[in-house]
NULUMSE-761042 format. One record per residue (C-alpha): residue in three letters; y, x, z; residue number from 1. Coordinates in Angstrom, 1 decimal. Layout:
# NULUMSE-761042
r Ala, y Y, x X, z Z, k NUM
...
This chain:
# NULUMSE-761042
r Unk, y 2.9, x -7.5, z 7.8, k 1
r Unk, y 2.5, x -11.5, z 7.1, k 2
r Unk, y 1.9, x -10.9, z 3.2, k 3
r Unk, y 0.5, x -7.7, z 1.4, k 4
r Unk, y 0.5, x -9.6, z -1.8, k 5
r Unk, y 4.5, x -10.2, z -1.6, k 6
r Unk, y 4.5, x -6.0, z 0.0, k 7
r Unk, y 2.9, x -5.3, z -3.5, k 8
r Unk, y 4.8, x -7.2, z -6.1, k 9
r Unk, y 8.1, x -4.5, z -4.7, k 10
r Unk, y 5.9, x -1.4, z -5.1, k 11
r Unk, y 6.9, x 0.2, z -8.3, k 12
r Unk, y 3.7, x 2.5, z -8.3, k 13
r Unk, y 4.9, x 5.1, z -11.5, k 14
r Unk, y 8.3, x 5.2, z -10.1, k 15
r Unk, y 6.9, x 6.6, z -7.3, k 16
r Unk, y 4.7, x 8.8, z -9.0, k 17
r Unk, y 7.1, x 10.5, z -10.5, k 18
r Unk, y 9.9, x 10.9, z -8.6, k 19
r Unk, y 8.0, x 12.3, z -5.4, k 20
r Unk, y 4.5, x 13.7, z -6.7, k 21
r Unk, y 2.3, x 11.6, z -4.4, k 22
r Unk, y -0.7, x 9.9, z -5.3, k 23
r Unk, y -1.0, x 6.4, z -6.9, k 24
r Unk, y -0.6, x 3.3, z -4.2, k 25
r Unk, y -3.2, x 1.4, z -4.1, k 26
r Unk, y -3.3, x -2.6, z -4.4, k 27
r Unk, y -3.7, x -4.7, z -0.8, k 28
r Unk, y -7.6, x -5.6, z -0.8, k 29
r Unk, y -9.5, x -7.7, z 2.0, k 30
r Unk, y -11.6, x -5.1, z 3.9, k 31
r Unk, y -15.1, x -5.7, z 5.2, k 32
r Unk, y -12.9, x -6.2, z 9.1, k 33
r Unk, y -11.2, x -9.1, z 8.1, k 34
r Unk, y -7.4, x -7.6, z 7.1, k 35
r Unk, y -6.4, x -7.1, z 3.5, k 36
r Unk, y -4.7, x -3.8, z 3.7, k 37
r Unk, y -2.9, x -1.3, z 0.8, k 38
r Unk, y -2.5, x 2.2, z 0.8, k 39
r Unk, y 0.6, x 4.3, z 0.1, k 40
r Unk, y 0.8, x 8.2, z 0.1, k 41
r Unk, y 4.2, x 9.3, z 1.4, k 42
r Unk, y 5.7, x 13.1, z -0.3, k 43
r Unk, y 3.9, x 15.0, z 2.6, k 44
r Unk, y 0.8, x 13.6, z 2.1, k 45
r Unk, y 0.1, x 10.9, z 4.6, k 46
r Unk, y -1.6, x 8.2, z 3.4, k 47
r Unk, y 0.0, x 4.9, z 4.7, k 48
r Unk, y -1.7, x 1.4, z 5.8, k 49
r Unk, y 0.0, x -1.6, z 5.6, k 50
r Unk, y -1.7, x -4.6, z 6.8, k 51
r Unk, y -1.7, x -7.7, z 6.4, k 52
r Unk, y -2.6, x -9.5, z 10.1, k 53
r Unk, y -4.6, x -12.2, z 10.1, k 54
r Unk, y -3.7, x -15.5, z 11.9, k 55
């Protein structure tokens, strides 16, 4: 992914909420290895990262 921060501004986080019962996404945030990377639970319970690659 080239942007997280664009990635985030589509994620409608109480839509999805309710209409699947999954656990709140969480905001794209630089981690200590140098990738900013969000976190999205899917309806069986696998949590999802999407990163942002550095260049």
């Amino acid at each position: 992914m080239r942007d997280a921060n664009a990635w985030w501004q589509r994620v409608d986080g109480p839509k999805l909420v309710a209409e699947f019962s999954v656990k709140e996404p969480r905001a794209p945030i630089m981690q200590s290895w140098g990738m900013k990377v969000g976190f999205v639970f899917d309806p069986s319970g696998v949590l999802w990262h999407l990163a942002e690659t550095p260049f």
